[in-house]
C-alpha positions in Angstrom: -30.3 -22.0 -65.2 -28.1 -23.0 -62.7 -28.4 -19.6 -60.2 -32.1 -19.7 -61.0 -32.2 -16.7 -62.9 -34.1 -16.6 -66.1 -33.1 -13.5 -67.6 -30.2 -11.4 -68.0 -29.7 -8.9 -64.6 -30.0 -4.8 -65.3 -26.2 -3.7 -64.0 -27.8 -0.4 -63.7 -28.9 -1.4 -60.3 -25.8 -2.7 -59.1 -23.1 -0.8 -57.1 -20.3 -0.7 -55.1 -20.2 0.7 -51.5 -16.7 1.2 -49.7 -17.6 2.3 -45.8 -15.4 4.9 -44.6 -14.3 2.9 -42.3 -13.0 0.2 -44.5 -11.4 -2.3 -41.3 -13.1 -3.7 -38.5 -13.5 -1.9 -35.2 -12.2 -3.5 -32.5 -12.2 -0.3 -30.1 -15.1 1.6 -30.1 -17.0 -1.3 -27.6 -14.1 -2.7 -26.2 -15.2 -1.1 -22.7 -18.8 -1.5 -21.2 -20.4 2.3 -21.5 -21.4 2.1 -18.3 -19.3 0.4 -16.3 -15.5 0.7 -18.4 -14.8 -2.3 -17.9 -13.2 -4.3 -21.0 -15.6 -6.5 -23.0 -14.6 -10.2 -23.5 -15.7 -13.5 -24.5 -17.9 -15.1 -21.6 -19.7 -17.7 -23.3 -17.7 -19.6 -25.6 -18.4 -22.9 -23.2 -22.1 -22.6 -24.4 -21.5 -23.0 -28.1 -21.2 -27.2 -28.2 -18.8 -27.4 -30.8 -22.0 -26.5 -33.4 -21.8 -25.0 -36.8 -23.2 -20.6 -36.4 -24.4 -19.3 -39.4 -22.3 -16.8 -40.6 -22.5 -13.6 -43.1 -18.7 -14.4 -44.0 -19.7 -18.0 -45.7 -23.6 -17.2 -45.9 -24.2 -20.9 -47.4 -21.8 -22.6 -46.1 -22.6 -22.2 -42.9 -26.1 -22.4 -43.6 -27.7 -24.7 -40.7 -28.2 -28.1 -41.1 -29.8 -31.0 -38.8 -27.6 -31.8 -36.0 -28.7 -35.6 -35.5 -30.9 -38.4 -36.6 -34.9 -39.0 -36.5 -35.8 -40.2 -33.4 -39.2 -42.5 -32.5 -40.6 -39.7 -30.5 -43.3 -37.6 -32.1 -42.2 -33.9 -31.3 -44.4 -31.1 -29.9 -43.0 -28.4 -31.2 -43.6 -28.6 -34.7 -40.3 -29.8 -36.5 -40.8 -30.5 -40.2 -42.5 -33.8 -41.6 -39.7 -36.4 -41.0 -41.4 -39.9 -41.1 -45.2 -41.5 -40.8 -46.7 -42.6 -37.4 -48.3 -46.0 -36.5 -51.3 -45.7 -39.0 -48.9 -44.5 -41.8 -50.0 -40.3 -41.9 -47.2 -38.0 -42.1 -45.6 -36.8 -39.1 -42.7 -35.1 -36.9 -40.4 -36.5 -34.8 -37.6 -35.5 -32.8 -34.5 -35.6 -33.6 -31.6 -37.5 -31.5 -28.2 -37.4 -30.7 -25.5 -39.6 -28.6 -24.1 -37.4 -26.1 -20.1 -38.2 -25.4 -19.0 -39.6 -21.8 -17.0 -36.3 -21.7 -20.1 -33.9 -22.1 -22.2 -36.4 -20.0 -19.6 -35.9 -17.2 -20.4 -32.1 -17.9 -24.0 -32.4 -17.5 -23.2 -34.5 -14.4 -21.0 -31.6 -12.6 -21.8 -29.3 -9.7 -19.0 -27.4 -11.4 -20.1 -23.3 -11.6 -16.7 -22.7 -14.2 -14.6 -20.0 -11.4 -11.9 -20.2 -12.5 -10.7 -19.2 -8.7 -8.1 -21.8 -7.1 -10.1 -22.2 -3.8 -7.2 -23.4 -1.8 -5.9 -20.0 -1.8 -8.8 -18.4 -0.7 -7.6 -16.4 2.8 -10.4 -15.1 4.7 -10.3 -14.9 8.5 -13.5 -16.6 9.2 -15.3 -14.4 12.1 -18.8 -14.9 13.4 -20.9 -13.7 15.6 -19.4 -10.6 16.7 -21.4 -7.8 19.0 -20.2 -4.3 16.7 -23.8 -2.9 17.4 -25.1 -2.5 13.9 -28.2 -3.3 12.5 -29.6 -3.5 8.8 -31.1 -0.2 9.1 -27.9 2.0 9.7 -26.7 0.3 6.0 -29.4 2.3 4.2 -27.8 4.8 1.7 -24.3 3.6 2.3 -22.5 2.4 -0.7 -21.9 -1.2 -1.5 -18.5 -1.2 -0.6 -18.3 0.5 2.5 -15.9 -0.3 5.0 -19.3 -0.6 7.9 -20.9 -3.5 5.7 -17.4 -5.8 7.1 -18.5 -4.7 10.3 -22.4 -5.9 10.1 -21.3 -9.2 8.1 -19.2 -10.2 10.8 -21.9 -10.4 13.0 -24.0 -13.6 11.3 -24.3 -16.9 12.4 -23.3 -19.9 10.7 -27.4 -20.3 10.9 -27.8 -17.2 9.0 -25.6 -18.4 6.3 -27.6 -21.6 5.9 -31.1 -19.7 6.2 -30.4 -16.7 3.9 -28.4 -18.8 1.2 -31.2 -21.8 1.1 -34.7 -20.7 2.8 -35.1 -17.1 0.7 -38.4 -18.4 -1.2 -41.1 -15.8 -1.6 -39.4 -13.6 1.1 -36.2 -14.0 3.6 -36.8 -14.5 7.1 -36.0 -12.3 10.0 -32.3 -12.7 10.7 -31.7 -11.5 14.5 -27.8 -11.1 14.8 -28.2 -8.2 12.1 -31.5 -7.0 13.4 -32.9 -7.7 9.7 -37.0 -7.9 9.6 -38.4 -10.7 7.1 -39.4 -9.8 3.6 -42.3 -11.0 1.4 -41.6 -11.1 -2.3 -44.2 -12.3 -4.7 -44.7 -13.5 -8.2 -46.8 -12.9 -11.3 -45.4 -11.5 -14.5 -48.8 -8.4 -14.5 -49.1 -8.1 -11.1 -49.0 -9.2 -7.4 -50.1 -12.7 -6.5 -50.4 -13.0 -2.8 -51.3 -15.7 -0.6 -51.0 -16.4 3.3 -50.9 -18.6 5.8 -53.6 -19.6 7.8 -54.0 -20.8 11.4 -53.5 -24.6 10.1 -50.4 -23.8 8.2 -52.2 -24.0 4.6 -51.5 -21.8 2.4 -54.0 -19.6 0.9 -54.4 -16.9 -1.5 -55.8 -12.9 -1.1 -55.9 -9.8 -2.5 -54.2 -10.8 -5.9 -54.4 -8.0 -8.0 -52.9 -8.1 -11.8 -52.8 -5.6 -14.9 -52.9 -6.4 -18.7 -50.7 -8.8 -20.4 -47.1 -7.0 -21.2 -47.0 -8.3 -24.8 -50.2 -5.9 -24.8 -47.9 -3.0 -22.7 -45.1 -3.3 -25.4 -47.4 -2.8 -28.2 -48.5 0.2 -26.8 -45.0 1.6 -27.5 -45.5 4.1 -24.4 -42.8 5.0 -22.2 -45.4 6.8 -19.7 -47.9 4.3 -19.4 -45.0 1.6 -19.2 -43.7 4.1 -16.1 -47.0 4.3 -14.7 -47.7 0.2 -14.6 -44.4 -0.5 -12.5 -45.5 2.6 -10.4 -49.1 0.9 -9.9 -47.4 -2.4 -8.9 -45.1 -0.6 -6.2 -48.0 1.3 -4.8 -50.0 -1.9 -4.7 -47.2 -3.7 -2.8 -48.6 -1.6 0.2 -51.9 -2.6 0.8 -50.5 -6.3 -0.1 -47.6 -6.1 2.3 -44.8 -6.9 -0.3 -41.5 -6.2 -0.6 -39.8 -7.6 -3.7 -41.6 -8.8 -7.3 -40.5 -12.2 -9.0 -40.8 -10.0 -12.5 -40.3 -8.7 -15.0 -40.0 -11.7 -17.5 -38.2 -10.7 -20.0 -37.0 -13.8 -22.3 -37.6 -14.0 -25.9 -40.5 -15.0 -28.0 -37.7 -17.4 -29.4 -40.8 -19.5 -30.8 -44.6 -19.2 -31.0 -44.6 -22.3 -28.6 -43.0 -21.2 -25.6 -44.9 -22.5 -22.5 -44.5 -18.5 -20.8 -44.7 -16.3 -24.0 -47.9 -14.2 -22.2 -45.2 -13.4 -19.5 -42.6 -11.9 -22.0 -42.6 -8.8 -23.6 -41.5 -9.4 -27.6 -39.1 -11.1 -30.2 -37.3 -8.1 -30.6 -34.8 -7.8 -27.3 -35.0 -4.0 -27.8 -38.7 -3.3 -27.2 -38.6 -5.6 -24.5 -35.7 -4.4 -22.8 -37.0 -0.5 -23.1 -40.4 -1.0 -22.3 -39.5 -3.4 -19.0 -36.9 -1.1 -17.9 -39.3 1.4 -17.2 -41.8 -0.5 -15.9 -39.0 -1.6 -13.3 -38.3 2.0 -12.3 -41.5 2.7 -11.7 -42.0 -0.4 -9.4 -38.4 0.6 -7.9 -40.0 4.7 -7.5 -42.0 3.3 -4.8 -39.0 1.6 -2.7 -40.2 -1.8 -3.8 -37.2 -4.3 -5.3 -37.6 -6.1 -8.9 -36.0 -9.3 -9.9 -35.8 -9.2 -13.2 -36.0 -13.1 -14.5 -35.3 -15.4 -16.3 -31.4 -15.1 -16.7 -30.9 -16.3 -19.2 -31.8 -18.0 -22.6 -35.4 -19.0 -20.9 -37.2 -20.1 -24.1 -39.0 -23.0 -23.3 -41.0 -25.4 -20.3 -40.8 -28.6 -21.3 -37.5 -29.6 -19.9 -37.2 -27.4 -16.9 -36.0 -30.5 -14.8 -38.6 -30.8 -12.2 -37.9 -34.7 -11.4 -34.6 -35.4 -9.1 -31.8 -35.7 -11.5 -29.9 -33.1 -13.8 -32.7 -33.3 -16.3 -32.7 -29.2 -17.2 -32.1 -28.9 -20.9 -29.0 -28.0 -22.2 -29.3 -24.5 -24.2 -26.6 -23.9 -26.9 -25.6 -21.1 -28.7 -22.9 -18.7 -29.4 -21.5 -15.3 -27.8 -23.0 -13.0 -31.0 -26.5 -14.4 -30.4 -26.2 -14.0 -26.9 -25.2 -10.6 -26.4 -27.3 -9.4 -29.4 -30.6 -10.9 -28.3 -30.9 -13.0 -25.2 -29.1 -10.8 -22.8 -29.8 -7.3 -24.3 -33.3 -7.2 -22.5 -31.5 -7.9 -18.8 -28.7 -5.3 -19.4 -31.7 -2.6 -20.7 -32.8 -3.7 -17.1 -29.9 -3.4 -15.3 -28.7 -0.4 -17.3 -31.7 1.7 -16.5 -32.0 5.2 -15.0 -31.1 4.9 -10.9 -34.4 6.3 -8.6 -34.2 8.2 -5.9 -34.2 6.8 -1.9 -34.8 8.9 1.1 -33.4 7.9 4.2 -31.9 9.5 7.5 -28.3 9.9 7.9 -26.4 9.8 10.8 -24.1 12.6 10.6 -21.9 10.7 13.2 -21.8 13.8 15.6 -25.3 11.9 17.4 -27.4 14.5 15.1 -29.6 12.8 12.2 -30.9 14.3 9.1 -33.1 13.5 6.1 -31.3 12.8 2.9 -31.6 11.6 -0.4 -29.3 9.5 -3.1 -29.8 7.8 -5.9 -30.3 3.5 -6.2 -30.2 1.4 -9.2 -33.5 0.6 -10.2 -32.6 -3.1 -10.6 -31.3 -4.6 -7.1 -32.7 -8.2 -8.2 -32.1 -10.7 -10.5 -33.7 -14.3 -10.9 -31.9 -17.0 -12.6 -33.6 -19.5 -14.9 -33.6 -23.7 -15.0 -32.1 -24.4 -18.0 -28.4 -24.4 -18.4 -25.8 -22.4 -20.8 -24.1 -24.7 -22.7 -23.6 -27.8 -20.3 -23.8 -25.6 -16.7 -27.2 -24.5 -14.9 -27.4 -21.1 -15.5 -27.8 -20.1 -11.9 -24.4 -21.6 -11.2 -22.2 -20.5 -14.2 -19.6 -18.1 -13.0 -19.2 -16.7 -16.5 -22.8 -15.5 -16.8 -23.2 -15.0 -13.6 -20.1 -12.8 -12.4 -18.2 -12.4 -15.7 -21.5 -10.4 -17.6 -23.8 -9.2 -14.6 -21.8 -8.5 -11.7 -18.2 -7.4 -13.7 -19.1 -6.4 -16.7 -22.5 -4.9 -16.2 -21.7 -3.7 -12.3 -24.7 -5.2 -10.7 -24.8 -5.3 -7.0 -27.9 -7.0 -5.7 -29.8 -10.0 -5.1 -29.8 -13.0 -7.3 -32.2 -15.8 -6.5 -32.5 -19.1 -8.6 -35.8 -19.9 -9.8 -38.0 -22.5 -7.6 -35.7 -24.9 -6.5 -38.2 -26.8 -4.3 -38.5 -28.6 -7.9 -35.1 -27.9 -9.7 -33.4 -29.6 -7.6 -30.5 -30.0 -9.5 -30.1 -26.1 -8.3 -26.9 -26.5 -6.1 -26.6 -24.4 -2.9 -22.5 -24.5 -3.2 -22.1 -24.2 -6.8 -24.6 -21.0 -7.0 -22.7 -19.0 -4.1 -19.3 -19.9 -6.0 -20.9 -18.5 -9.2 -21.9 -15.3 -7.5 -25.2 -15.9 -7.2 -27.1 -15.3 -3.6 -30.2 -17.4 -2.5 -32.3 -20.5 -3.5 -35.9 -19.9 -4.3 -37.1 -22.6 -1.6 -39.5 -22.1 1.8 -38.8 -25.6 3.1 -35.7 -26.8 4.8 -35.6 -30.1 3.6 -35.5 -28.2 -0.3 -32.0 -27.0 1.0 -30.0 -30.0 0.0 -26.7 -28.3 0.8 -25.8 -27.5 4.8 -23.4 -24.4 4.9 -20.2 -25.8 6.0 -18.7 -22.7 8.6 -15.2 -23.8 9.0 -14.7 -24.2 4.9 -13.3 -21.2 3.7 -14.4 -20.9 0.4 -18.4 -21.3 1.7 -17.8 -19.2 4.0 -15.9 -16.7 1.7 -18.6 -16.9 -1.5 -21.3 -17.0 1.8 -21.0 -13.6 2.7 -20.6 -12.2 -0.4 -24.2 -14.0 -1.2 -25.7 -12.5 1.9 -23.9 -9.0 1.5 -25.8 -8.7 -2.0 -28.7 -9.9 -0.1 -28.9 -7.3 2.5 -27.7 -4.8 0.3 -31.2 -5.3 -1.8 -33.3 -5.2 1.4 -31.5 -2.3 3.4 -32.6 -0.1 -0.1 -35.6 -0.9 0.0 -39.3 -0.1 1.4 -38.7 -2.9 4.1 -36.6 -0.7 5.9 -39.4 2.3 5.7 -40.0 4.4 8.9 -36.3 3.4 10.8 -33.6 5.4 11.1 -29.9 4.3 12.4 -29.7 2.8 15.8 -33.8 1.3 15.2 -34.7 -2.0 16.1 -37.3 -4.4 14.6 -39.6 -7.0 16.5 -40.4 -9.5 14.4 -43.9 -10.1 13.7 -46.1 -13.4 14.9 -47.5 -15.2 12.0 -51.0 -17.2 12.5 -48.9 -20.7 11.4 -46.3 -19.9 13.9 -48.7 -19.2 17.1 -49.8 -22.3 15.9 -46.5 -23.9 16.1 -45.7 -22.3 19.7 -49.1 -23.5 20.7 -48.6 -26.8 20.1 -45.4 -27.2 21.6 -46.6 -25.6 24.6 -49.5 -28.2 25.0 -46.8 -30.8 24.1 -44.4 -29.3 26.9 -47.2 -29.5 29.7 -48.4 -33.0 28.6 -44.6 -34.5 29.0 -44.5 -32.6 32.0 -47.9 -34.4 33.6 -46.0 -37.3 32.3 -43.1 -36.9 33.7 -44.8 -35.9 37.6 -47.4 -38.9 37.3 -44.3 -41.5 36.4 -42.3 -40.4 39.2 -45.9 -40.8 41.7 -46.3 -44.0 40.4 -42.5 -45.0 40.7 -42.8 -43.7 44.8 -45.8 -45.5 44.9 -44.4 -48.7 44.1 -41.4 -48.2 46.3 -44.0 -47.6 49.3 -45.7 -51.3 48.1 -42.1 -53.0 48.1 -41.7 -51.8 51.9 -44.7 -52.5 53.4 -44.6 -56.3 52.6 
């Protein structure tokens, strides 16, 4: 028969349901819960003009191949599609011409804000001697009036170091009296390394815990708790500060290159079981960045070559909000912690006191790109879902752009994202520009988030307003002052047996 059915159908189990609420609701979650703030449409640029499926025309919109066989044999397992050289079945990839117009896209240092940045207004001030330092931020809010006075006291130098050097830890930035940081990486744990007295790198004291996958399985809120907790305690005897993780993309596919870092395929037991383990790293004073953001499903095209070679990740708002970003906002949405710290009471007397921090001050962005535009510099992601809608104030860091380098400097900062994850000056590839307002405007607001994180954190542990940090000597860098010491006392013997010789010669020239 033509509907397949070879029998007549029982209407006995058949009925009719009418919902209560018979129209749709377009109220209810118009406003973020947390936040108030009015739910729109952010990613409509990601969808590529593509055909969604739909429950409203269920076949029609059922999805098709988008493109024609290529000659290259795919890796991922698409269906059998044509025969290889000696004539067995196989699968190849399938192609597509992209249009000049969507090339240009792919081609664009363009982060989407929509902001007009002639008419941008600041007063550009540097340098300025108000007397603060990081550690009289601690417990203020994000938006007090005293973080204007400690931002006005950086250096063009600052801006450039914060914004493209902040790699596995921010250096020690004097003008704010800020010590350096160490953040680390590894989705179960703490993989440290240092620097020996040649400048190599090498690794110690890594210490790691079970795969997640095997920590959401467990379905525990406790022990999920207790592993963040174990991770921030361990960040002591390692010397740590902030944690590259928790991972918490999708198992989209059984062939993802990082599925052992991720927690599920369902974004709610991923979400749940990560936030926790975040505030239990965050109980100990240590920060999180929570990673990748977003739609991180595969490692194959990450773009590690010079070029814009990231891949291009398409799909539409529903499936965004429903699956890819639900785990981040768990994250972000989390219970706060609470901070000790002492106040100043501004009368010259201090006292201990307490408030509460968000649990999530740290967010790492990913290589591929929403739609056509890196996802570390899309303005719509980046501001119009974390930082506006969701309300996060923190640190976002791309991820290691000493190989994506299409992972521009300018078009992060204008997206509202902070610092590049690169520990080499020559991975900057963008020098802060100090008279152009707009750098200088989306500049501060980058290295306010930035401090913001740190001043919250364990870094700041054991000062009190009005401290001051000496920054700490590392092996490499005795090396460095070494050197340039021996350096400076050869030129000088240099310089002193040139100028003997020179005399000498004149003494020759007279006496013959």
């Amino acid at each position: 028969m033509a509907d397949g059915m070879t029998a007549d159908g029982d209407t006995a189990f058949v009925a009719t349901y009418t919902p209560a609420n018979g129209t749709v609701d377009t109220t209810t979650y118009k406003l973020d819960t947390t936040t108030g703030v009015e739910i729109t449409n952010q990613l409509d640029h990601a969808n590529g003009g593509l055909q969604y499926l739909s429950r409203s025309d269920w076949t029609g919109t059922w999805p098709t191949v988008d493109g024609e066989v290529s000659d290259q044999i795919s890796t991922w397992g698409n269906p059998i599609n044509g025969t290889d050289a000696s004539g067995k079945a196989a699968s190849y990839t399938y192609r597509k011409t992209i249009s000049k117009e969507d090339l240009a896209k792919l081609d664009s240092f363009d982060s989407l804000n929509p902001t007009d940045f002639s008419t941008l207004t600041d007063e550009i001030v540097y340098g300025k001697d108000n007397g603060l330092g990081l550690i009289d931020m601690r417990g203020l809010d994000y938006d007090d009036e005293k973080w204007d006075e400690l931002l006005d006291q950086l250096t063009p130098s600052d801006y450039q170091t914060l914004i493209t050097q902040s790699g596995y830890g921010t250096a020690a930035i004097k003008s704010v009296d800020k010590p350096s940081t160490t953040d680390r990486d590894a989705a179960t744990g703490l993989v440290n390394y240092g620097v020996d007295a040649s400048g190599n790198f090498y690794f110690k004291g890594n210490i790691t815990h079970c795969g997640v996958i095997v920590l959401a399985q467990t379905y525990n809120d406790d022990l999920a708790y207790h592993y963040g907790e174990n991770i921030g305690d361990e960040s002591y005897y390692l010397g740590v500060d902030g944690w590259y993780a928790p991972a918490v993309n999708m198992h989209r596919t059984a062939f993802s290159g990082r599925n052992s870092e991720y927690y599920s395929e369902d974004p709610f037991v991923g979400g749940h079981i990560a936030s926790l383990e975040c505030k239990g790293v965050a109980s100990r004073g240590m920060y999180v960045f929570v990673k990748h953001f977003a739609v991180n499903d595969q490692e194959n095209h990450r773009g590690d070559r010079d070029g814009q070679f990231s891949i291009a990740t398409f799909l539409n708002e529903q499936a965004a909000r429903e699956i890819y970003l639900k785990t981040f906002e768990m994250c972000i949405k989390t219970d706060d912690v609470q901070m000790n710290y002492a106040k100043d009471n501004g009368d010259g007397t201090y006292s201990n006191a307490t408030r509460e921090i968000p649990s999530v001050t740290g967010v790492m962005t990913s290589f591929n790109r929403i739609g056509y535009t890196w996802a570390g510099g899309d303005y719509n992601l980046v501001t119009g879902v974390l930082r506006n809608e969701w309300g996060f104030h923190g640190f976002i860091i791309t991820d290691n752009a000493n190989t994506g380098v299409f992972m521009d400097a300018g078009q992060m900062i204008r997206a509202g994202a902070d610092g590049k994850l690169t520990n080499l000056p020559t991975g900057a590839r963008y020098t802060f520009n100090k008279d152009d307002v707009a750098d200088y405007h989306y500049g501060r607001e980058a290295i306010h988030n930035i401090l913001y994180t740190i001043a919250n954190s364990k870094t700041m542990n054991g000062g009190m307003p009005g401290s001051r940090y000496l920054a700490k000597v590392e092996p490499y860098q005795k090396v460095i002052y070494a050197v340039d010491g021996v350096c400076g006392g050869l030129i000088a013997v240099l310089v002193v047996l040139t100028i003997l010789r020179f005399r000498k010669k004149k003494e020759d020239v007279k006496t013959v």
